[in-house]
Structures are given as C-alpha cells and as structure tokens.
N, C-alpha and C positions, 0 to 999 in steps of 0.2 A: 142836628142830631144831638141829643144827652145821650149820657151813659156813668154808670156807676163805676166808679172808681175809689180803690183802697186808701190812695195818696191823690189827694186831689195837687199839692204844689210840688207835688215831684212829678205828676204825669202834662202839670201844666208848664214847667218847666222843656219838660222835653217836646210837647207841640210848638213848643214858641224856639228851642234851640233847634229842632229836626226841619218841623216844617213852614217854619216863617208864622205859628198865628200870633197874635197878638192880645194880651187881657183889655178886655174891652168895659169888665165888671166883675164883681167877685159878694158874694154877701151869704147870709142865713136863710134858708125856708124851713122855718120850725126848727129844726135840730142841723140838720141839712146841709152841709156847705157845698157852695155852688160856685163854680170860677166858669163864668162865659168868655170865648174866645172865640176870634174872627180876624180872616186873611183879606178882609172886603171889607174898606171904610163907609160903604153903602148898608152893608148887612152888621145889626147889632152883634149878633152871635150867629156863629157857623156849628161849633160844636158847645156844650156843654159838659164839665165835668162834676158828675156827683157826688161828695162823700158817702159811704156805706153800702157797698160790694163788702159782701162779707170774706173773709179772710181764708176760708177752707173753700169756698166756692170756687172750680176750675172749670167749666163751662161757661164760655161764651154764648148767649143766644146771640148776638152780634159777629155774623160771618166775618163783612170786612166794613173797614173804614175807607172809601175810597176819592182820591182826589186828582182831578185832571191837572195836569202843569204843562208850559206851555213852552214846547218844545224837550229832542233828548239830551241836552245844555243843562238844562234845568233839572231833568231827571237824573242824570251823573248827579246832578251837586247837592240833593237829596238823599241821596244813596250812599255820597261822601261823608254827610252829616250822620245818618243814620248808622253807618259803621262806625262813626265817630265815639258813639254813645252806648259805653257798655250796657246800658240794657234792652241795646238792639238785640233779636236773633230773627234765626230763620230767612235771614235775604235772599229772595228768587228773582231771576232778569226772566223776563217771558216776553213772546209775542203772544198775541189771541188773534191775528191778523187783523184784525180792525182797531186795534191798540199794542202800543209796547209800553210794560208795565214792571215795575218793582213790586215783590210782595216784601213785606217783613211784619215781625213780632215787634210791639211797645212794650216795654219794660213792668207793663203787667198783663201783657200779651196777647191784648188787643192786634187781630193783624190787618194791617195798613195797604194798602196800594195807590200808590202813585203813577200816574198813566200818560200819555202822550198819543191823544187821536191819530191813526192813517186815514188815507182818505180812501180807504176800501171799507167794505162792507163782509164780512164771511160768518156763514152760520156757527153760532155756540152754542157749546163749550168748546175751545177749542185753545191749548197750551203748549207750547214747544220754547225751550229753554234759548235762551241769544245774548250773547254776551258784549256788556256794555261798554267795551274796552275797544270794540269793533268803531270803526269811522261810520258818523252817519249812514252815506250813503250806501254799505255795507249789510248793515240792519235796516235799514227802506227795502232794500231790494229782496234780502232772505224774507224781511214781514211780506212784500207784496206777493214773494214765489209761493209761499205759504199759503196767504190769502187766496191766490188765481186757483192754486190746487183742490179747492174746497165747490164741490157742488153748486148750489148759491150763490157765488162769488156775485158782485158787483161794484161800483163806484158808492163812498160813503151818500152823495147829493142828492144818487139814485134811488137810496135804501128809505133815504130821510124825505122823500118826496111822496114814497110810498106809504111811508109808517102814515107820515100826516095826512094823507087820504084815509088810510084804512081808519086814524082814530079823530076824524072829522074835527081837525085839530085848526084853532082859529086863536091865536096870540089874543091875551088877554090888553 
C-alpha cells in the first residue's frame, strides 16, 4: 500500500517507532520522495510513503491502514507504543467478533488498526468496545459471547472452507 504523506520522515519515523517497520529504501521519483518500508524480510515494501499530500487537504480517501499481529501480547504492546507518541489520537479497543482490534489516528491521521484473529467467524459490521486491560481469557470469552450472539455465527475454518468454495479459490 502507498499513500501520500505531508512528512514523509516524521510519518516514517513513527511506522518504524509504533509498529515495528523497517526502511527498506528511500529515494526520488521525479520530484517525489518516497521512503519504502517493510515488517517482512521477504516483502521489499509493505507500505510506501509519498511526499506531497497537500497541506489543507483533510480527507482521507484511505479508510484504514490495517495490520494483523500475532496474538493480544503484541497488541497491548502496540497500543503501549502508540500512546507513547504524541501524535497518536483517537485509540479504540474493539471486538468485531471475529477479531479483537485497536483503532487509532497517525499523527497525520491516517487511522490505523491493529487486530488479533478469533477463531470464530460472525457477520459484519459488527463493534462493541472491550477493554485491554482485561486478562486474555476475559476478552476470548466476552469476543466469543459476542460472536455466538450474532445470527451467522460459526467456527473461523468453517467460514474459510466456505469462502474458498464459493471463490473457487486454488493457492497460487
């Protein structure tokens, strides 16, 4: 994913202090300056930031920036960073029953989520606030009571056995 950005080394700053990326490259296209950054020694670039977002422009077409981490260990300690850094705002702890998620604003407010798969499956949209202060198993159990509550409910292996029928889906 690119996206334009006002402060390419202040916003590249804060990907590398909040969420672990890494500059992988940085250079000119025409006028352009471009810093690539990646959380995968596999993947050259995960995101890309642009110079030239113009300065009175307050519309995002860029809903969210969203990134899976792997366990709620790891999302505490994203959440930690991210209030670390004054030009976080707007932090939300959410379940959607089929993920427990952080939202927040980047400090040119870009909003961010960081998520944590369950292994249920429930129809969305679907938001209820949960706080991450609670013991794991505390927040499993209020996500799963959530999730079961929801029409559709199923097991995430169930969902994901179906999708890949329905979209005659064959790993490359």
């Amino acid at each position: 994913m690119g996206f334009f950005v006002r402060d390419p080394e202040r916003m590249a700053l804060y990907y590398q202090t909040v969420l672990g990326f890494t500059i992988t490259d940085r250079g000119l296209l025409g006028t352009v300056p471009l810093i690539f950054l990646s959380r995968d020694p596999a993947e050259h670039h995960q995101i890309i930031l642009a110079g030239g977002k113009p300065e009175g422009m307050n519309f995002n077409a860029i809903n969210q920036i969203s990134f899976r981490v792997q366990g709620l260990d790891v999302l505490r300690a994203v959440k930690a960073l991210a209030e670390q850094d004054p030009g976080t705002t707007e932090m939300l702890c959410v379940t959607h029953g089929n993920a427990i998620s952080i939202y927040f604003r980047d400090p040119e407010g870009n909003r961010i989520e960081a998520f944590v798969d369950t292994p249920w499956y429930c129809e969305q949209p679907l938001r209820e606030l949960i706080d991450l202060n609670d013991d794991d198993a505390t927040i499993l159990a209020k996500s799963e009571k959530i999730a079961r509550s929801r029409p559709k409910f199923q097991l995430r292996t169930t969902w994901q056995a179906e999708m890949a029928s329905r979209m005659g889906y064959t790993p490359f």
